[in-house]
N, C-alpha and C positions, 0 to 999 in steps of 0.2 A: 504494500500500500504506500501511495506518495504521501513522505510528509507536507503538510499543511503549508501552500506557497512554495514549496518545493517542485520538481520535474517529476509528474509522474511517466510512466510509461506508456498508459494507452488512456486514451481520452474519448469520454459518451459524451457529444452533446445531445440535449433532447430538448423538444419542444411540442406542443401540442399535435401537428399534424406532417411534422417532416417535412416540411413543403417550403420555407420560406428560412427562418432562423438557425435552425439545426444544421441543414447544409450550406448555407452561405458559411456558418462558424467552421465549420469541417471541411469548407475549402480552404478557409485563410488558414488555419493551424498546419492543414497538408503543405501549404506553399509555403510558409515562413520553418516548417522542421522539417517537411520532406518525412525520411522513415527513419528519423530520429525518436518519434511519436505515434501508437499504430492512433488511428482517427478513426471514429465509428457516429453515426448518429441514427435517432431512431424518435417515433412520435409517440404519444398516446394512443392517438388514435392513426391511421391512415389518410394521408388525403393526397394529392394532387403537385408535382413540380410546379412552381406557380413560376410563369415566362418573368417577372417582372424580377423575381431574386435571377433568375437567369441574366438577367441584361446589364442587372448592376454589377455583379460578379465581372459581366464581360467588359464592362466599362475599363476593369483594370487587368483587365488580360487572363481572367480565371474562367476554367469553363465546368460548369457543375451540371450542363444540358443532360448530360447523361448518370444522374443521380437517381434513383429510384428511390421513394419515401417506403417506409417498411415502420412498424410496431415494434416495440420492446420485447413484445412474444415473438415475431419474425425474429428479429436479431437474434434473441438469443437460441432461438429453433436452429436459425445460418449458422451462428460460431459462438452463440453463448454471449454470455455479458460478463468477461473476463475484463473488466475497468478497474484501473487504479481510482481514476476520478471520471463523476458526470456532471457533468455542468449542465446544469438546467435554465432551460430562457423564455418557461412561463411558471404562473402556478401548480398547474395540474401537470405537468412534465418533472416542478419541486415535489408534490407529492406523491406520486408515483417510483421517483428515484430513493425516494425517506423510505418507501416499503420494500424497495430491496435491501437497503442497509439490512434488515433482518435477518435477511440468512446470505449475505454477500458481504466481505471486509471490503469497502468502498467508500471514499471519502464524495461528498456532494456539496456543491457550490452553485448558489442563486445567483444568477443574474442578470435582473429585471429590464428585458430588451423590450420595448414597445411591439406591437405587433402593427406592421406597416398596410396589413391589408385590408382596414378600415381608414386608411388613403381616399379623401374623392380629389373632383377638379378635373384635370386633365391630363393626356398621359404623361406629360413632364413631372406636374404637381404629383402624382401618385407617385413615379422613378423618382422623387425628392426622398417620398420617403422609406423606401428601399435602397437607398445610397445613405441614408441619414443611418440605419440599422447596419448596414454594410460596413460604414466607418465608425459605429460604437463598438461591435464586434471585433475589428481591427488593432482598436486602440488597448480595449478590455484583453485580446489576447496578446499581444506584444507585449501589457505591461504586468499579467498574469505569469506567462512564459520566457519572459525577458532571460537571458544568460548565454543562448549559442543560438545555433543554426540559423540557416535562412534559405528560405528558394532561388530561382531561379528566373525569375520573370517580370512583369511591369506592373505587377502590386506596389501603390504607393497610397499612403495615407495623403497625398497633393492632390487629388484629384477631386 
């Protein structure tokens, strides 16, 4: 188990429907550690790649199009929920992670990412705010994971 702010070794993020927060987070941690870190994420519940976390991601050169959303029962059916830490980036994603602690040594960390797809306006105005969650994500894992690695590519917090 990772000590507390320390580097763990494999990272859950989850989020209510896998579609928007969980894998934007799980692309940035892949690109700034690469397979220094295994990366995993999974929902509550199941829903939908949603195009607009798609386009933000792609604004800095990450491509997450071919992500499949999947459950914490998928996940762990695929390869099990073998997590040092889950970071959770809603309530019901903190809750759900609190009940694996039970029979799982897993340390869990909230943090409270707005959910961007109660966005209206127009489609700039709604990409505001999947670029707005794109760059909280960003900032929260670099300064979470801060100490080594980095990727390879045109992820920049400037954009």
């Amino acid at each position: 188990m990772a000590e507390r702010g320390g580097r763990p070794q494999a990272v859950l993020f989850a989020c209510g429907l896998n579609s928007v927060r969980s894998p934007m987070a799980a692309g940035l941690l892949r690109y700034f550690f690469g397979k220094t870190i295994y990366v995993g994420s999974a929902g509550v519940r199941k829903g939908e790649l949603d195009p607009f976390a798609v386009a933000a991601m792609d604004e800095i050169g990450l491509d997450i199009s071919k992500h499949r959303p999947m459950t914490f029962e998928e996940l762990d059916d695929w390869e099990g929920l073998n997590f040092d830490l889950i970071i959770t980036l809603s309530p019901e994603a903190h809750h759900r992670a609190l009940e694996l602690t039970r029979t799982a040594a897993v340390d869990v960390e909230y943090w409270p990412i707005p959910d961007p797809t109660d966005a209206s306006g127009n489609r700039e105005q709604v990409l505001d705010g999947y670029r707005a969650v794109r760059d909280n994500l960003m900032a929260r894992i670099k300064e979470r994971f801060a100490g080594g690695g980095s990727g390879s590519g045109s992820a920049s917090g400037n954009e």
